[in-house]
DSSP file (Angstrom, degrees, kcal/mol; ACC not computed):
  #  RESIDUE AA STRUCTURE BP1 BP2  ACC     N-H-->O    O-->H-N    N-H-->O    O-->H-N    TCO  KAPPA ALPHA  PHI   PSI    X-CA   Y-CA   Z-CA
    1    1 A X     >        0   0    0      0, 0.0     4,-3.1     0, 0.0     5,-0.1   0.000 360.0 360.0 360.0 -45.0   62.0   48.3   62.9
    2    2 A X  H  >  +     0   0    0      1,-0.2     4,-3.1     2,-0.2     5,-0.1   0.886 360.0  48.2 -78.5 -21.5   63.6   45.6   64.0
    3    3 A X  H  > S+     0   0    0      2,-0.2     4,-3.0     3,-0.1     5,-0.3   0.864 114.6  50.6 -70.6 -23.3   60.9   43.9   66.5
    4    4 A X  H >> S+     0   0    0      1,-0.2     4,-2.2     2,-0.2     3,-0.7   0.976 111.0  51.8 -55.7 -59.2   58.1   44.3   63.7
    5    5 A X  H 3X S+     0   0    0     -4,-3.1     4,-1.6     1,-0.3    -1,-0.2   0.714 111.3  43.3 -36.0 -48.1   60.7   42.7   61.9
    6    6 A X  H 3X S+     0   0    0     -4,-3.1     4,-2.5     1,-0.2    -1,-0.3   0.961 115.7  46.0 -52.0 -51.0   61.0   39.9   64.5
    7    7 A X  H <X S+     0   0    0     -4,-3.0     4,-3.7    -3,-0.7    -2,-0.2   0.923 107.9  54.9 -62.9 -46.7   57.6   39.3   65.0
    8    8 A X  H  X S+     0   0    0     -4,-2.2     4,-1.2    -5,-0.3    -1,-0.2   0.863 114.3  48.8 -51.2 -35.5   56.9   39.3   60.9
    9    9 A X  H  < S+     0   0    0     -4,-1.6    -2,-0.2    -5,-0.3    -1,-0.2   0.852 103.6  57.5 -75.6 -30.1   59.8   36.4   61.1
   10   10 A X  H >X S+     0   0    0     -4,-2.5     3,-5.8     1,-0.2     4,-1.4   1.000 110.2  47.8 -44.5 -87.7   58.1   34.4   63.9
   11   11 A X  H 3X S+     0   0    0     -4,-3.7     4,-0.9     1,-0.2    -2,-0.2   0.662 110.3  46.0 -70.6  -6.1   55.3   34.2   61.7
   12   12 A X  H 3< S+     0   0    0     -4,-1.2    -1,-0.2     2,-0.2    -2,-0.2   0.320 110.9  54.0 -94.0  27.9   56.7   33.2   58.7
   13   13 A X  H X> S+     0   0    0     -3,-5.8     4,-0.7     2,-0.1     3,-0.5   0.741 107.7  45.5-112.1 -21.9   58.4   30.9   60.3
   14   14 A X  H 3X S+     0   0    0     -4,-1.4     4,-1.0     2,-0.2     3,-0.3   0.796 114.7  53.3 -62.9 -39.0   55.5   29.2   62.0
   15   15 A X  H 3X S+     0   0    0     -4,-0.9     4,-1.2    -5,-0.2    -1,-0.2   0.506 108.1  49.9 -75.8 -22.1   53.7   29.4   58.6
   16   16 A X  H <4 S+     0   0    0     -3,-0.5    -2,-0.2     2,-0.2    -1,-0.2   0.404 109.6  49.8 -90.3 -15.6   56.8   27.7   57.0
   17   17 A X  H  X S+     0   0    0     -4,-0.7     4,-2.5    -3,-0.3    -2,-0.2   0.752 108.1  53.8-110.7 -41.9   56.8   25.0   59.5
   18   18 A X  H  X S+     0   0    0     -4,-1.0     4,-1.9     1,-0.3     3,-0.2   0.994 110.6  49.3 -49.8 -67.6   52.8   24.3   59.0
   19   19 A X  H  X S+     0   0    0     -4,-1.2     4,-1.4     1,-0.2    -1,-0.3   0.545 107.9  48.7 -80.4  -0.4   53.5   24.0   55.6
   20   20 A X  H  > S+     0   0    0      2,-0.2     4,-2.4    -4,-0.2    -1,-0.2   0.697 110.6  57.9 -75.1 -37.3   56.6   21.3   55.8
   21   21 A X  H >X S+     0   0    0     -4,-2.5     4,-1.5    -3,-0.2     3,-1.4   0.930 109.2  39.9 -69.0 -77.7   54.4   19.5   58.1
   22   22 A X  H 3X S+     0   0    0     -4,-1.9     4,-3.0     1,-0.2    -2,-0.2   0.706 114.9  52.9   3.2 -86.1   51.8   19.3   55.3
   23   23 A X  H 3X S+     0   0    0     -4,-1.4     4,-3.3     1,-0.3    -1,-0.2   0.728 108.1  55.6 -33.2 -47.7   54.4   18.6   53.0
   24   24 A X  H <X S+     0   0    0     -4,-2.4     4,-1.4    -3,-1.4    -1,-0.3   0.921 103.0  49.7 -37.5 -85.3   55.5   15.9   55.2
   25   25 A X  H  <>S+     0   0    0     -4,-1.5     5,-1.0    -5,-0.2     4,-0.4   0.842 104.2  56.3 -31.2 -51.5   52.5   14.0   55.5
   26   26 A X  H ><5S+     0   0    0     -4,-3.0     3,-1.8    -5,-0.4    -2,-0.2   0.980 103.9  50.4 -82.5 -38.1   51.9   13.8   52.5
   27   27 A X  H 3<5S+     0   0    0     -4,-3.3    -2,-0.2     1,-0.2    -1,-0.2   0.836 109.7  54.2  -6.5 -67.6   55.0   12.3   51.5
   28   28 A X  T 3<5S-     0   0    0     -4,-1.4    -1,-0.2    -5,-0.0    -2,-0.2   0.261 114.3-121.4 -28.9 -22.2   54.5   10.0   54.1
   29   29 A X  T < 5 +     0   0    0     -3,-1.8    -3,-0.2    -4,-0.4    -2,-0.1   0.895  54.0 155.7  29.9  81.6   50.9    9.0   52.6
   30   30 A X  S   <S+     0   0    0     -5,-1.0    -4,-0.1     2,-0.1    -1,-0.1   0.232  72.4  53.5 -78.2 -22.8   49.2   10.0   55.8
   31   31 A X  S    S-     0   0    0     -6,-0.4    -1,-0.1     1,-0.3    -2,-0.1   0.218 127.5 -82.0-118.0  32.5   46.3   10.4   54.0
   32   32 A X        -     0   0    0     -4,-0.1    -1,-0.3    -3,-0.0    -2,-0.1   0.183  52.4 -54.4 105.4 142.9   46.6    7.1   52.6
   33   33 A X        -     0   0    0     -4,-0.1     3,-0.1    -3,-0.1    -3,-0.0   0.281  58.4 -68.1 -44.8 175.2   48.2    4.9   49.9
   34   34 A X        -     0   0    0      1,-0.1     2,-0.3     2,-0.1     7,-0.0  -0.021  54.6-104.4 -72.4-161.2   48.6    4.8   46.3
   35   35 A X        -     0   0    0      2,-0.1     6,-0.3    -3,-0.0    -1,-0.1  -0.910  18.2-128.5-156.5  89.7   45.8    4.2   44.3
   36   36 A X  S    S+     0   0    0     -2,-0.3     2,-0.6     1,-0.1    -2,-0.1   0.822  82.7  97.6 -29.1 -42.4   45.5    0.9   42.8
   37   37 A X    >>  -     0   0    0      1,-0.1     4,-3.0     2,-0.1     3,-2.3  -0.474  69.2-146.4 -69.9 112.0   45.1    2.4   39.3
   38   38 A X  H 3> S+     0   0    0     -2,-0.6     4,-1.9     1,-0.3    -1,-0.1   0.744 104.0  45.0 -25.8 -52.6   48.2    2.3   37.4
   39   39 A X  H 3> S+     0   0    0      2,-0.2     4,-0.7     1,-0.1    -1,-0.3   0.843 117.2  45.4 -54.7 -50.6   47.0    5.9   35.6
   40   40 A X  H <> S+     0   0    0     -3,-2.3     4,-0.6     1,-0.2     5,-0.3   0.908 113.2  51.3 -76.5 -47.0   45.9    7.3   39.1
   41   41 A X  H  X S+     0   0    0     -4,-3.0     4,-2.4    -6,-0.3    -2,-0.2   0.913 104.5  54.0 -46.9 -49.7   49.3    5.9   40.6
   42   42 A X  H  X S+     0   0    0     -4,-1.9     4,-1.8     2,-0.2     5,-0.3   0.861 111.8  48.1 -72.4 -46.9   51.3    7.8   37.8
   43   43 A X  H >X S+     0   0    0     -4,-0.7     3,-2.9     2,-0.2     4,-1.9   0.938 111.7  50.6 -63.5 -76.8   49.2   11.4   39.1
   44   44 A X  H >X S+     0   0    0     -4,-0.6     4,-0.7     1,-0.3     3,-0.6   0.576 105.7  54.3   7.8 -98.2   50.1   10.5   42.4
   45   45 A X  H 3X S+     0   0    0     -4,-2.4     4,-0.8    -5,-0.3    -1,-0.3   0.514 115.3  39.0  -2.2 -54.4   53.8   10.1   41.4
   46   46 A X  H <X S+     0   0    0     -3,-2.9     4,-3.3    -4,-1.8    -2,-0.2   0.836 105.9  62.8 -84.0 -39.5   54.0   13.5   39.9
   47   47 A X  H X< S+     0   0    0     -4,-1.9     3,-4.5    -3,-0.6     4,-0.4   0.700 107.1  56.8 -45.1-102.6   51.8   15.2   42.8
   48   48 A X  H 3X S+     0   0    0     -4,-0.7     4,-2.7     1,-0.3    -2,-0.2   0.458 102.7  45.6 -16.4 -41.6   54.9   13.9   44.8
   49   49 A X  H 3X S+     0   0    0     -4,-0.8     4,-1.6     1,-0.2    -1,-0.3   0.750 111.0  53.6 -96.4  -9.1   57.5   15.5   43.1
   50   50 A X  H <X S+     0   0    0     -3,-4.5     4,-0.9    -4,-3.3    -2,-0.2   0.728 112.3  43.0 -79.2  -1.5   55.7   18.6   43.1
   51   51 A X  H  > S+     0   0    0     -4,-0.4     4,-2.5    -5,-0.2     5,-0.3   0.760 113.9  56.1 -80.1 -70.6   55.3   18.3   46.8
   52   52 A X  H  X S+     0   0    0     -4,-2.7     4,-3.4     2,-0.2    -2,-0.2   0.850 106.8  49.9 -14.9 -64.0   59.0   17.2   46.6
   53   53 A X  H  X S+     0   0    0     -4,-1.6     4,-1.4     1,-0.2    -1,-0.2   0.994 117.1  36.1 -49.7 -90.9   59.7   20.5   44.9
   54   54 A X  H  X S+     0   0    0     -4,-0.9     4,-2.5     1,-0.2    -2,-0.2   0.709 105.8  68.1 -56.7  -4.2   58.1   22.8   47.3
   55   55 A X  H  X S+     0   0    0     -4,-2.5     4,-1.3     1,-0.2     5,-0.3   0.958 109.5  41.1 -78.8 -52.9   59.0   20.8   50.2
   56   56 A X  H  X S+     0   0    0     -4,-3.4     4,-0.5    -5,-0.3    -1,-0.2   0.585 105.6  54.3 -78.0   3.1   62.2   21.9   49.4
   57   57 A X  H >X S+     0   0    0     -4,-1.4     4,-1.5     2,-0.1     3,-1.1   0.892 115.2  47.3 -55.7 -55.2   61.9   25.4   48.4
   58   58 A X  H 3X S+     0   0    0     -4,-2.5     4,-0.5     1,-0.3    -2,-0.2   0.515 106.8  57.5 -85.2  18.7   60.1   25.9   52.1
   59   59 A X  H 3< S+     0   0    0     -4,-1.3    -1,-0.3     2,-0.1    -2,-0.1   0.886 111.5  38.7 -95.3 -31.9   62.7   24.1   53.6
   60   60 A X  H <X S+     0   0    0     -3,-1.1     4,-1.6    -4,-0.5    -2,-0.2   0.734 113.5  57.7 -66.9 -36.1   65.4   26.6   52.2
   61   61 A X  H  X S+     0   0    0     -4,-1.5     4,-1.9     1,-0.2     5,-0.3   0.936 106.3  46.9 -72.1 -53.0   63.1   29.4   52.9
   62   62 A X  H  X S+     0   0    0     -4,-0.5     4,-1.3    -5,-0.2    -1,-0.2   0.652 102.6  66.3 -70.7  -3.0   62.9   28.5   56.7
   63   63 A X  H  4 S+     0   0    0      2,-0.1     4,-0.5     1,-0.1    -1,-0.2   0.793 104.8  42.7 -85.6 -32.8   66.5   28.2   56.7
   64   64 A X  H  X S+     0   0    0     -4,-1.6     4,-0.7    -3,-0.2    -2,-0.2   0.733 109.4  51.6 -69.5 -28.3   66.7   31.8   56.1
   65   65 A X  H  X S+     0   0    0     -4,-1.9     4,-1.0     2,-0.2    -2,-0.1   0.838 111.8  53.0 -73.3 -39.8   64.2   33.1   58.3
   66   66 A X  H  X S+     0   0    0     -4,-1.3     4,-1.6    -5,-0.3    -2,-0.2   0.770 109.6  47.4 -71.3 -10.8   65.9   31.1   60.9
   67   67 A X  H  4 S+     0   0    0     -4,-0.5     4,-0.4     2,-0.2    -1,-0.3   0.735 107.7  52.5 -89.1 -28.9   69.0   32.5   60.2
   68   68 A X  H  X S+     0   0    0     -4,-0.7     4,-1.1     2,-0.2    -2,-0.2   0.436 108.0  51.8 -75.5  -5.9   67.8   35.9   60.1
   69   69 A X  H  X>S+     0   0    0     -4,-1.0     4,-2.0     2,-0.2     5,-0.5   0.924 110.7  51.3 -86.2 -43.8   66.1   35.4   63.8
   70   70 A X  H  X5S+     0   0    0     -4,-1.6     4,-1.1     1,-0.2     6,-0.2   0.854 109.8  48.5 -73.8 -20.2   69.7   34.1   65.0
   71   71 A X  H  >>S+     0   0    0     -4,-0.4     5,-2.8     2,-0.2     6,-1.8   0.941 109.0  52.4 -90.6 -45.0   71.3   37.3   63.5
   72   72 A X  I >X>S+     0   0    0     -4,-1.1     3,-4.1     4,-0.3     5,-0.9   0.868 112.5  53.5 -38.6 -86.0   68.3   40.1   65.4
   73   73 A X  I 3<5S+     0   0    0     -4,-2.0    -2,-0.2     1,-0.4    -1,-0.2   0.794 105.3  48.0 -66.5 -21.6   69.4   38.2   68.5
   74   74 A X  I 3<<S-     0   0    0     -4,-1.1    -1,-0.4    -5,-0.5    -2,-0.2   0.799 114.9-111.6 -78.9  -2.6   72.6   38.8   68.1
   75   75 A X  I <<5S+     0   0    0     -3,-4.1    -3,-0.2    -4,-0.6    -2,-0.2   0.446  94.4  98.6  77.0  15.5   72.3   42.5   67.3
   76   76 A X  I ><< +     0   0    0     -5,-2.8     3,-5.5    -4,-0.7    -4,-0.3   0.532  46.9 104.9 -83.5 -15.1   73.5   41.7   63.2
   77   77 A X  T 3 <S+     0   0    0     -6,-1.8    -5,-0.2    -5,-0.9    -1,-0.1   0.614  77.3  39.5 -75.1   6.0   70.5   41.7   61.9
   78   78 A X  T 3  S+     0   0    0     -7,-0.2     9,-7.8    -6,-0.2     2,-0.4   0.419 102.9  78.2 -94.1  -6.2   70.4   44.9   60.2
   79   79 A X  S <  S-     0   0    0     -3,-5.5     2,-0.3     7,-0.2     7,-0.2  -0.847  87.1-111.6-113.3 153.2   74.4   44.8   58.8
   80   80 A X     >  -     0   0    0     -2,-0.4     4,-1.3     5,-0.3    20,-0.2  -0.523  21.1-126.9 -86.4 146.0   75.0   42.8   55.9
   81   81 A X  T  4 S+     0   0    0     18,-2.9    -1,-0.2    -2,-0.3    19,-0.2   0.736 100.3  34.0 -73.6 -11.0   77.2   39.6   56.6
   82   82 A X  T  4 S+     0   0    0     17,-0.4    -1,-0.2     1,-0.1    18,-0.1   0.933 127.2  26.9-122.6 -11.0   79.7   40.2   54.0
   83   83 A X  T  4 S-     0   0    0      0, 0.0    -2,-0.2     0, 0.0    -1,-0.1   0.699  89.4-131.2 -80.9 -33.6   80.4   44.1   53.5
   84   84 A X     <  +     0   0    0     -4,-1.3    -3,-0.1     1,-0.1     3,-0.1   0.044  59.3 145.2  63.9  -7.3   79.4   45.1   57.1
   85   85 A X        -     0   0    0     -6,-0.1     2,-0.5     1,-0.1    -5,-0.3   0.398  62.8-111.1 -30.4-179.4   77.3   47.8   55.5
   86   86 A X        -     0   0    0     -7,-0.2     2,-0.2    -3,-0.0    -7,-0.2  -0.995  41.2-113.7-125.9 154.9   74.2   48.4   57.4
   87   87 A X        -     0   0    0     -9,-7.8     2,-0.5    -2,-0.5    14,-0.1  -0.554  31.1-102.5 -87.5 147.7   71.0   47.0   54.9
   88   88 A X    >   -     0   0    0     -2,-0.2     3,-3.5     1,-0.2     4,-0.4  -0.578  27.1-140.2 -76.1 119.1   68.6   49.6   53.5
   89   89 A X  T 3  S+     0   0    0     -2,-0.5     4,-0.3     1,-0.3    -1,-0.2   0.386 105.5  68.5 -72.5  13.8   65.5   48.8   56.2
   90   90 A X  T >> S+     0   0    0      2,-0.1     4,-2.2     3,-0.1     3,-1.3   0.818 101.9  50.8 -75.0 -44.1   63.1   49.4   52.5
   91   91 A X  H <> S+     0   0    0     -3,-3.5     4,-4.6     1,-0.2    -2,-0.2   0.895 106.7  50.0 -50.2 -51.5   65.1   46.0   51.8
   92   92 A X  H 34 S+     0   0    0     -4,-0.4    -1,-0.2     2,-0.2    -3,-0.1   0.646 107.2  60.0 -58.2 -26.2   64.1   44.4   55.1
   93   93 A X  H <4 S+     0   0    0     -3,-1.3     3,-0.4    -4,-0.3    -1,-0.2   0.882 111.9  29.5 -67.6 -60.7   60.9   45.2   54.5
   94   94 A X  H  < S+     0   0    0     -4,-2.2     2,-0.4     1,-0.2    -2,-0.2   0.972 136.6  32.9 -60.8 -49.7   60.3   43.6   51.6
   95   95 A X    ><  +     0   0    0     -4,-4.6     3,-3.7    -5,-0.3     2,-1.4  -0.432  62.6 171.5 -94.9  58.6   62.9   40.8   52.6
   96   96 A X  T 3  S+     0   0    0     -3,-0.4    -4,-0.1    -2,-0.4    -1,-0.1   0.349  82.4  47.8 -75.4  23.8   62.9   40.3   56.1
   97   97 A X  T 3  S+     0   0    0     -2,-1.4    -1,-0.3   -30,-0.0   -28,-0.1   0.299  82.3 121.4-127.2 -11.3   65.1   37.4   56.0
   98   98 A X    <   +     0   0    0     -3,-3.7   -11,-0.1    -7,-0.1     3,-0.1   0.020  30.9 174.1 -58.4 156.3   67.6   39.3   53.6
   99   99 A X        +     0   0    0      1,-0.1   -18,-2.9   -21,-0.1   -17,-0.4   0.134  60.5  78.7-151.8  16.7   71.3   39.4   55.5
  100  100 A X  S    S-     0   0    0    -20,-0.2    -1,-0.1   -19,-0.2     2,-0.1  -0.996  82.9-125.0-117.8 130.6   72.8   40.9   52.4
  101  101 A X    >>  -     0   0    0     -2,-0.4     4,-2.6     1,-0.1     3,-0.8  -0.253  37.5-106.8 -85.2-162.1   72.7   44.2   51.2
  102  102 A X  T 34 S+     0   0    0      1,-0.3     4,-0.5     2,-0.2    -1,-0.1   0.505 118.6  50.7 -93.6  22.4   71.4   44.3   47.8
  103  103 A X  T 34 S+     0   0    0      2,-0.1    -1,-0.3     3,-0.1    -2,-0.0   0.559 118.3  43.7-125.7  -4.3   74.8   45.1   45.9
  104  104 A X  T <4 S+     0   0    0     -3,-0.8    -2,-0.2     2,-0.1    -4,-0.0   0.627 113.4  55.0 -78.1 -26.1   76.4   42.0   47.9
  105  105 A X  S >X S+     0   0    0     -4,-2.6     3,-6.5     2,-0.2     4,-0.9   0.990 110.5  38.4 -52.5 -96.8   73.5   40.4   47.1
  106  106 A X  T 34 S+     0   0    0     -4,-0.5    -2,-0.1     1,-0.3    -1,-0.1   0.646 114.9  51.8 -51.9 -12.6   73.6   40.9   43.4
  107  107 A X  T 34 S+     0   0    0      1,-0.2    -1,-0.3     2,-0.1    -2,-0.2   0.560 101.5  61.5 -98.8  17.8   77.2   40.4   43.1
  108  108 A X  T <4        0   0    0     -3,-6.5    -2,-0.2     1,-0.2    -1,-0.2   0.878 360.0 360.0 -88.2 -11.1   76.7   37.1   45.0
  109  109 A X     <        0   0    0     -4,-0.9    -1,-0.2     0, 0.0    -3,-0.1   0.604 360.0 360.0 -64.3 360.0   74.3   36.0   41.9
């Protein structure tokens, strides 16, 4: 379980990284400047905080994957960090980034 697991985190963390670069760039207006038109400038504007927005969802999201890679190599990555429980590997499947099990989990909400 746990090397699929690795491998599944590898790529979503390489897939997370793609898309921050994206995110990134365009921020950046790599693909060019605003828009003279006041009206186009205003779409622009909002495209940005919706970039904004996801940049920082995938930035939270990779923080977790990366946090679940450090915890495999450490030989944690199956026990939950705050009961010591070991997590039900249907959870890991679905979550593979999860480090809670799901009733530490829910009481952390």
């Amino acid at each position: 379980m746990s090397n699929n697991r690795t491998e599944e985190l590898q790529r979503l963390k390489q897939e997370l990284t793609r898309r921050l670069e994206r995110y990134e760039a365009h921020q950046h207006r790599e693909g060019g400047k605003l828009e003279a038109d006041f009206s186009e400038q205003a779409v622009q504007r909002q495209n940005d905080e919706v970039v904004d927005s996801l940049e920082h969802e995938v930035r939270d999201e990779l923080r977790h994957v990366i946090h679940a890679l450090e915890r495999i190599e450490q030989g944690e990555g199956e026990v939950c960090e705050r009961c010591g429980n070991e997590i039900n590997p249907e959870r890991l499947k679905i979550l593979p980034w999860a480090s809670l099990c799901v009733r530490c989990a829910e009481a952390a909400e």
